[in-house]
C-alpha positions in Angstrom: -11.5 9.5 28.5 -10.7 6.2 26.9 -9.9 6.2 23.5 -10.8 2.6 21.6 -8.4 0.8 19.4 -8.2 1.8 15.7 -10.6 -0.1 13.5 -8.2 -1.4 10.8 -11.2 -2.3 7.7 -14.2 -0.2 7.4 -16.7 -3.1 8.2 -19.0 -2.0 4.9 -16.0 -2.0 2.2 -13.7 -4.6 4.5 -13.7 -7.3 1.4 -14.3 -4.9 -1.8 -12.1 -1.5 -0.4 -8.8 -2.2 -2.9 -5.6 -0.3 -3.2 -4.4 0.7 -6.8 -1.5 2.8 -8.4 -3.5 6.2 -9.1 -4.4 6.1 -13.3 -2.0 8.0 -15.8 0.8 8.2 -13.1 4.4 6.9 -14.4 6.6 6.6 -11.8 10.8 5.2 -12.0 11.7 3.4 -9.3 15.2 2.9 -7.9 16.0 0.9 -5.0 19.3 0.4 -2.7 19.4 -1.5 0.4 18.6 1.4 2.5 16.0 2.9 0.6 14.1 4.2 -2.7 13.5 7.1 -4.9 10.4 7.5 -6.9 10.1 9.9 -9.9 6.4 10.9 -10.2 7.2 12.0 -13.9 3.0 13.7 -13.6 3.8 15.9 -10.7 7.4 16.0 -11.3 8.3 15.4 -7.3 11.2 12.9 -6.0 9.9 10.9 -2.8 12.4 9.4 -0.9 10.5 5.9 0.5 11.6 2.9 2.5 11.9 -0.5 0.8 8.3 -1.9 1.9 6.6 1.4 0.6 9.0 0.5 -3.0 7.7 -3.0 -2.4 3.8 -2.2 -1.9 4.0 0.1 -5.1 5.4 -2.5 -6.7 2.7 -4.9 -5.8 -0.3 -2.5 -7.2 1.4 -1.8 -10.1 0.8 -5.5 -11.3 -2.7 -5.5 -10.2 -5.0 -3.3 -7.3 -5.7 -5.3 -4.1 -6.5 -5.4 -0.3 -4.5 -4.3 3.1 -4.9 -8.4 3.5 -3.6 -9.2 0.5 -0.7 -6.9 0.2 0.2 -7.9 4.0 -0.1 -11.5 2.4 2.1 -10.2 -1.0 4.9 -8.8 1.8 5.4 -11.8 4.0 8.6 -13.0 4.7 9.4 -16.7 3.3 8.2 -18.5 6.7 5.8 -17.1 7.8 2.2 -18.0 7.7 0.4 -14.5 8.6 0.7 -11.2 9.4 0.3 -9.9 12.8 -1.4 -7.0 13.9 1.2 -4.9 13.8 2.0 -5.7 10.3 -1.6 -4.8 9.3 -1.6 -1.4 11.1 2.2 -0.5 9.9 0.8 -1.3 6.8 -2.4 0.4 7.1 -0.7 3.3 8.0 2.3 3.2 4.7 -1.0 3.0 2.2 -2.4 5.6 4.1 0.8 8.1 3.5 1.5 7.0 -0.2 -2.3 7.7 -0.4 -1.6 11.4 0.6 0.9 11.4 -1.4 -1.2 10.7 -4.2 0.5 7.8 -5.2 -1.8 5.6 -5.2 -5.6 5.6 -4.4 -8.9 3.2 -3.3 -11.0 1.7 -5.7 -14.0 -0.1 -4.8 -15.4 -2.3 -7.2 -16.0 -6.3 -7.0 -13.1 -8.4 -7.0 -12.2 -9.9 -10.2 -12.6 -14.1 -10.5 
């Protein structure tokens, strides 16, 4: 059996489906070249995350947004796009902070 490629937006919610740090959670962040820790001072647990997981947290604290425009937020100085490798790595870092209940989707119209 053939299995098909991963469908990386959900065609229905591909241009309103945002990302945002879960409500009432306060989190300390601490970085180091290798790495971060998190405090989740509402569940009280320590998660030990690489630097683009620090850096997408980061990113939604300021304001929720899409897998596009976090891949966009995360680009290195010189490039123009993200491949589509970048999209599913990333896809697949919101996913896990989204299990870990850092942060979760909210769907609602994009603000202009």
């Amino acid at each position: 059996m053939t299995r098909l490629p991963r469908v990386l937006f959900d065609v229905k919610t591909a241009d309103t489906c945002r990302w945002r740090r879960c409500d009432g959670r306060e989190f300390v962040l601490r970085e180091w070249e290798d790495g971060a820790v998190l405090y989740d001072a509402a569940s009280g647990d320590t998660h030990h995350l690489s630097l683009a997981a620090a850096q997408v947290l980061q990113h939604l604290h300021n304001q929720p947004s899409t897998l596009e425009g976090l891949a966009t937020g995360m680009l290195s100085s010189g490039q123009e796009a993200a491949d589509g490798q970048t999209f599913l790595a990333l896809e697949a870092l919101v996913e896990h902070l989204n299990k870990l209940g850092l942060i979760e989707k909210s769907i609602e119209p994009e603000k202009h």
